[in-house]
C-alpha positions in Angstrom: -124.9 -106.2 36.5 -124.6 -108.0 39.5 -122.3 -110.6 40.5 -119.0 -111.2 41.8 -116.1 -110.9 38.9 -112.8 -112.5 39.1 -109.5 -112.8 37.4 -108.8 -116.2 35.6 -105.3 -116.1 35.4 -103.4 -117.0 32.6 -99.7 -118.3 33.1 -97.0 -117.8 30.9 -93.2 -119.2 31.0 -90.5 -116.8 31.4 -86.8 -118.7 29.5 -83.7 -117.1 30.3 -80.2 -118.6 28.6 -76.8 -118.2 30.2 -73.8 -119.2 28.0 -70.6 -119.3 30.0 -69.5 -116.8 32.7 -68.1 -114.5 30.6 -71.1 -114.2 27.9 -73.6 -111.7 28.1 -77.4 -112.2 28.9 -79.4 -111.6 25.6 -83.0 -110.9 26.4 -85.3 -113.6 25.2 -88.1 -111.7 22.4 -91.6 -112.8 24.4 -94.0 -114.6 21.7 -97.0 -111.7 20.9 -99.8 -113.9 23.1 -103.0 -113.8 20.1 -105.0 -114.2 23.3 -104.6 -112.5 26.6 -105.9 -111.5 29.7 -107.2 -108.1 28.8 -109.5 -109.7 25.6 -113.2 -109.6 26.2 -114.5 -112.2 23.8 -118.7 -111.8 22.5 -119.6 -114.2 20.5 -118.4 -117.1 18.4 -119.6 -118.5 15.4 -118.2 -122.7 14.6 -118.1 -123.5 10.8 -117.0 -126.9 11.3 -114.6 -129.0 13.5 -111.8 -127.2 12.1 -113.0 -123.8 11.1 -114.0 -121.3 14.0 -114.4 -117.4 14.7 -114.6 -115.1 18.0 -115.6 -111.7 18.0 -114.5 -109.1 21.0 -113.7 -106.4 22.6 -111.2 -103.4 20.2 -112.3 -104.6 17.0 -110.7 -108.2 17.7 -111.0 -111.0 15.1 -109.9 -114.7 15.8 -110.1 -117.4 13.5 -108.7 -120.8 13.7 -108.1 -123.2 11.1 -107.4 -126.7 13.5 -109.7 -127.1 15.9 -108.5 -124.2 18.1 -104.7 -125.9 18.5 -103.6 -122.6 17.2 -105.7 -118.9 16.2 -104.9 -115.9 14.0 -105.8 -112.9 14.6 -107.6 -111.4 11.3 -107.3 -107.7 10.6 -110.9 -105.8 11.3 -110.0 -101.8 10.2 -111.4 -101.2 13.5 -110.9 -100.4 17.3 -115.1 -100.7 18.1 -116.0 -103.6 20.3 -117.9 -106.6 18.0 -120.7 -108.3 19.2 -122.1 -110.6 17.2 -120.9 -112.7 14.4 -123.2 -114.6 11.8 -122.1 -116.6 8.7 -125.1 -117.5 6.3 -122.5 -119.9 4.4 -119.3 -120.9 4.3 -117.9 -117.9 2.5 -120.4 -115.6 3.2 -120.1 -113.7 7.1 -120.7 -110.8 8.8 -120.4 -108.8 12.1 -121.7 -105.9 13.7 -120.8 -104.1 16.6 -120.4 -100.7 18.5 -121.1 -97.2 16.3 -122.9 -99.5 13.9 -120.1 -101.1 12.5 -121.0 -104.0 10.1 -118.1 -106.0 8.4 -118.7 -108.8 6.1 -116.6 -111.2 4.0 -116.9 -113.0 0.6 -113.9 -115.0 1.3 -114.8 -117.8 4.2 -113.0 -114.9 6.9 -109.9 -115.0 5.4 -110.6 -110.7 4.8 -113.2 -108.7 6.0 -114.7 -105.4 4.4 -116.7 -102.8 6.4 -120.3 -101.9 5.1 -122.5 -98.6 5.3 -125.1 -99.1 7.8 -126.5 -95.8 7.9 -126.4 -95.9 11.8 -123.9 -95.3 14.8 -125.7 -96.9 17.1 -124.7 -100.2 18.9 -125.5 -103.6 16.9 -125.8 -106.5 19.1 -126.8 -108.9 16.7 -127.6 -110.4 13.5 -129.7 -113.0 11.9 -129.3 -114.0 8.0 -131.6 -115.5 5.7 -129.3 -116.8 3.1 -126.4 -114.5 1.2 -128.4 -111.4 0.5 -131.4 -111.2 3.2 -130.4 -110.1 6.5 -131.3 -108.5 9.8 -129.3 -106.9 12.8 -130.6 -105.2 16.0 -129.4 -102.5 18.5 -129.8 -99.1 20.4 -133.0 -97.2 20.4 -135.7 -99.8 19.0 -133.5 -100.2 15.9 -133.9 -102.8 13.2 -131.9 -102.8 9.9 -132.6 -105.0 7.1 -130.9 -105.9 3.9 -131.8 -107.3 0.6 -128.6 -107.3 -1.0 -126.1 -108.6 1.4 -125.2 -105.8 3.4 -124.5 -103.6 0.3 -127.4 -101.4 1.3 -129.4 -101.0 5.1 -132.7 -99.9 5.4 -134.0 -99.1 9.3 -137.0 -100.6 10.2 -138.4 -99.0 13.7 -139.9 -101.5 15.8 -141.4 -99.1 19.0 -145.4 -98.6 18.8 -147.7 -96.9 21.5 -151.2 -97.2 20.0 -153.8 -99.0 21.8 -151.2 -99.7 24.5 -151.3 -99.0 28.4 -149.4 -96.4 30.3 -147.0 -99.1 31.5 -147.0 -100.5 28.2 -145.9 -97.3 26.1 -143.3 -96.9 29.0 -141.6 -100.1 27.8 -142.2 -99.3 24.3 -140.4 -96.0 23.8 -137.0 -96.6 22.4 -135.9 -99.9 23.6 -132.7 -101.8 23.2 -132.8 -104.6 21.1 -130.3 -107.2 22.1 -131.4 -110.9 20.0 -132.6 -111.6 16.6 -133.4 -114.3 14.8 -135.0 -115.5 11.7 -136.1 -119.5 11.0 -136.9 -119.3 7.4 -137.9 -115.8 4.7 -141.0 -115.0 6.6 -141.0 -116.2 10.6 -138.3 -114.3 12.8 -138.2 -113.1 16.8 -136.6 -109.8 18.3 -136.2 -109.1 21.9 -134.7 -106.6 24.2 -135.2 -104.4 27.1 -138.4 -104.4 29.2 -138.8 -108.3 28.6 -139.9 -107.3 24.5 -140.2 -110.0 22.5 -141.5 -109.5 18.9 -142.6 -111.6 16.3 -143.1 -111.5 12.8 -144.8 -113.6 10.0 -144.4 -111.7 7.2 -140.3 -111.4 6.6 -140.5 -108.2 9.1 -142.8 -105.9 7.3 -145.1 -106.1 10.4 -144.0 -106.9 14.3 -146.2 -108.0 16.8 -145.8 -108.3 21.0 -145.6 -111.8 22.6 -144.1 -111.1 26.0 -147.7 -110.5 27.9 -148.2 -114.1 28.3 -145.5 -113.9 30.8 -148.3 -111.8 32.6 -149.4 -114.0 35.9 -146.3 -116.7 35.7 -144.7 -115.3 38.4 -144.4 -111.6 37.0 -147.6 -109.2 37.3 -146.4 -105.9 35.7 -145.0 -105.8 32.2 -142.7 -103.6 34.0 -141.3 -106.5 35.8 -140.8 -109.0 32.5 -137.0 -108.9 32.8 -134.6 -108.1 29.9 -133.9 -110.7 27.1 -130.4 -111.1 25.9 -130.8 -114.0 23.7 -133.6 -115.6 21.3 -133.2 -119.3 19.5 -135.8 -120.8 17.5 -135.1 -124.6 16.4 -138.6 -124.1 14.3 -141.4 -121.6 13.6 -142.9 -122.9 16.8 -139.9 -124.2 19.4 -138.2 -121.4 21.0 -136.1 -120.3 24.0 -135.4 -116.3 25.1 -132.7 -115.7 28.5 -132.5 -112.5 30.5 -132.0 -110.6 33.7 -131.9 -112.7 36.5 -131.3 -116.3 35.3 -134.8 -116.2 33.8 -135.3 -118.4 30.7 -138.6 -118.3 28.7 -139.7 -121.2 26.6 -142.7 -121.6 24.0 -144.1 -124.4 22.1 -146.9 -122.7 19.9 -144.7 -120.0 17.9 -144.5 -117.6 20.5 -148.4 -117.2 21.3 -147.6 -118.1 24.9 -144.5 -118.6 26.8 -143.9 -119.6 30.1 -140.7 -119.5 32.6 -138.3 -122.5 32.8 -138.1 -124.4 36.1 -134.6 -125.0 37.6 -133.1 -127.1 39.6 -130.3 -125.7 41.8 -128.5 -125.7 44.9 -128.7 -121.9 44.7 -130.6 -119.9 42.4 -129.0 -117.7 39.6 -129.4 -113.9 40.2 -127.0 -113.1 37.4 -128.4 -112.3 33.8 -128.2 -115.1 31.0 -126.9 -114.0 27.6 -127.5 -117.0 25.4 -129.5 -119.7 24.9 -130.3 -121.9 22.4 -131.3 -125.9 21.7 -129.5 -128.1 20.0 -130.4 -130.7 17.3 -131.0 -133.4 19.9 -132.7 -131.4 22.3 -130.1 -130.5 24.7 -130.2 -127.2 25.8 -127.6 -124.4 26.9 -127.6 -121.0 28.5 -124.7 -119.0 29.8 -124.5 -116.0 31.6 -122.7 -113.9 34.0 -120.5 -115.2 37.0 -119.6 -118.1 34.9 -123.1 -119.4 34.8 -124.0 -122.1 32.3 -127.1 -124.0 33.1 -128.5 -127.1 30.4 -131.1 -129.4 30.1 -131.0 -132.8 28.9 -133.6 -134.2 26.0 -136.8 -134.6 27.4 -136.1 -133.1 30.9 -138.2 -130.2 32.3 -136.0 -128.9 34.6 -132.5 -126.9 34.2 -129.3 -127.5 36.0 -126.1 -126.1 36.4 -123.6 -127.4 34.2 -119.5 -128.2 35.2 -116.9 -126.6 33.6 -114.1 -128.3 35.3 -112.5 -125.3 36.5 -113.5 -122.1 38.6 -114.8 -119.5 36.1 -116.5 -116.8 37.9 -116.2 -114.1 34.4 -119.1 -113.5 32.2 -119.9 -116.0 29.5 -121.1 -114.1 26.3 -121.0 -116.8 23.2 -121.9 -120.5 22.8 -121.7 -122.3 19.6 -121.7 -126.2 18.9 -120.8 -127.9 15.1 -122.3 -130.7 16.3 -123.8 -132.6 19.3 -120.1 -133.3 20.7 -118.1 -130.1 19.3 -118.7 -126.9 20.9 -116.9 -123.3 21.8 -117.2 -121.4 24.9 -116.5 -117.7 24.7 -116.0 -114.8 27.5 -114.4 -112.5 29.6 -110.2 -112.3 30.4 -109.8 -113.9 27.0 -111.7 -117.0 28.1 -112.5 -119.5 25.3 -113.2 -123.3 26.3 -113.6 -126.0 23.6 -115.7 -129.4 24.3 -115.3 -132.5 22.5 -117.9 -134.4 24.5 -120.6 -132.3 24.6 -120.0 -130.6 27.4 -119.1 -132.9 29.9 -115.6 -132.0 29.7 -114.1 -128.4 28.9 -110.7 -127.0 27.9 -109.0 -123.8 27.8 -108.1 -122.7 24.2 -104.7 -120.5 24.8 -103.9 -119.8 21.1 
């Protein structure tokens, strides 16, 4: 990926006691940091002001019980990277990750259990229906879906090549599948590599391609429709995708056509987007690489960049907001930011 990466440093305090001349010098035990400089952080998931979750890099499970004033870190039974973490209720979660690890709790997070998913291949992400009906995507086109909470995975392939182009069945072979998401038991969106975005109306027994609309907007080879990270639907017919090169991709009819977002910035964004996603009151988010995080205000039409109040120049992987004030920040060098104001102001989260 391109893009400049730096270091945000993270400074500790080092306390050493002297008692009398004559005393020896007792090392000081150093506090086990619960975040540190050498987490990667992918996603996290905001159950309500209190309750929170990251997922990262080595299997790493994070779950605060105050706001973020203070985090645990929950044992996972595993050393794979977690991508993605999904909670259909309060007790009920799950998360997927590298090799096809799947680990879901009954509990609210408090323990987590690892599931057969038939699979070793990377799961970015995950979309539940309620307790038992769920969906996760990954490597090689795949699809997995489950009727009884994770208890059983069945693989639904997604690639097709009939009645396609040459260029087409290029892009169509084998994809990666990086977002999923499902608005209600029968309307859901996939997307991945080569700009694929899928769509079904039938509780994904049958997928259909939406991404040529894109055809003519600025792109003029399905070749050229970047990469999607990220898919959010507020409704079966509002919906935002964000890929390679800052693009974002919005529709208003359910996916039939889509059309680039226009931005306005003092410099463009050549970095991908990872996430985006509209919130309640129509203020939108996406974040990205080289610290990128772009909005747009309620009834605006164009994007702009966003301030963190601080030089963040890691990737940005995971954005979640409780509420139109509340929201969680998540990313590279153990980066999590919390926001109380909706984003006008953020704040480092040290643990």
């Amino acid at each position: 990926m391109r893009g400049h990466w730096r270091v945000l440093a993270l400074a500790g305090a080092v306390v050493v006691a002297l008692a009398g001349c004559h005393a020896e010098v007792e090392d000081v035990p150093l506090v086990e940091r619960k975040i540190s400089i050498a987490d990667k952080f992918y996603d996290v998931k905001a159950i309500d002001a209190d309750h929170a979750f990251v997922v990262g890099y080595l299997g790493k499970i994070l779950a605060t019980e105050n706001g973020g004033k203070s985090w645990q870190v929950m044992p996972s039974g595993t050393d794979r990277a977690l991508y993605n973490v999904h909670f259909a209720d309060s007790a009920n979660g799950w998360i997927s990750g590298q090799d096809g690890i799947m680990l879901h709790t009954t509990d609210g997070g408090k323990t987590w259990q690892r599931q057969n998913t038939g699979t070793a291949v990377y799961l970015f992400a995950l979309s539940f229906l309620d307790g038992k009906h769920g969906f996760a995507v990954g490597d090689r086109a795949t699809l997995l879906e489950t009727r009884d909470g994770g208890q059983n995975w069945s693989l639904r392939k997604l690639s097709q090549s009939a009645g396609l182009t040459a260029e087409q069945a290029i892009t169509s072979q084998d994809p990666v599948l990086y977002g999923v998401q499902f608005v209600d038991q029968e309307y859901g969106w996939v997307v991945g590599e080569f700009g694929k975005i899928m769509h079904t109306r039938d509780g994904g027994a049958t997928w259909v391609e939406q991404q040529n609309s894109l055809l003519g907007h600025g792109v003029f080879d399905v070749l050229d429709i970047p990469t999607f990270f990220g898919v959010h639907f507020t409704d079966r017919q509002n919906g935002l995708v964000a890929g390679l090169d800052g693009k974002i991709a919005r529709t208003s009819d359910g996916g039939a056509t889509w059309r680039f977002e226009p931005m306005k910035l003092d410099y463009p964004i050549i970095d991908p987007l990872f996430r985006a996603f509209t919130m309640p009151n129509g203020t939108a988010w996406a974040v990205g690489a080289a610290g990128e995080i772009v909005h747009r205000d309620p009834g605006a039409t164009e994007w702009t960049r966003a301030k963190l109040g601080m030089e963040v120049l890691t990737w940005l992987r995971g954005m979640a907001f409780v509420s139109a004030e509340d929201g969680w920040l998540v990313g590279g060098f153990g980066l999590i930011l919390h926001t109380k104001d909706g984003g006008k102001t953020w704040l480092p989260s040290l643990g």
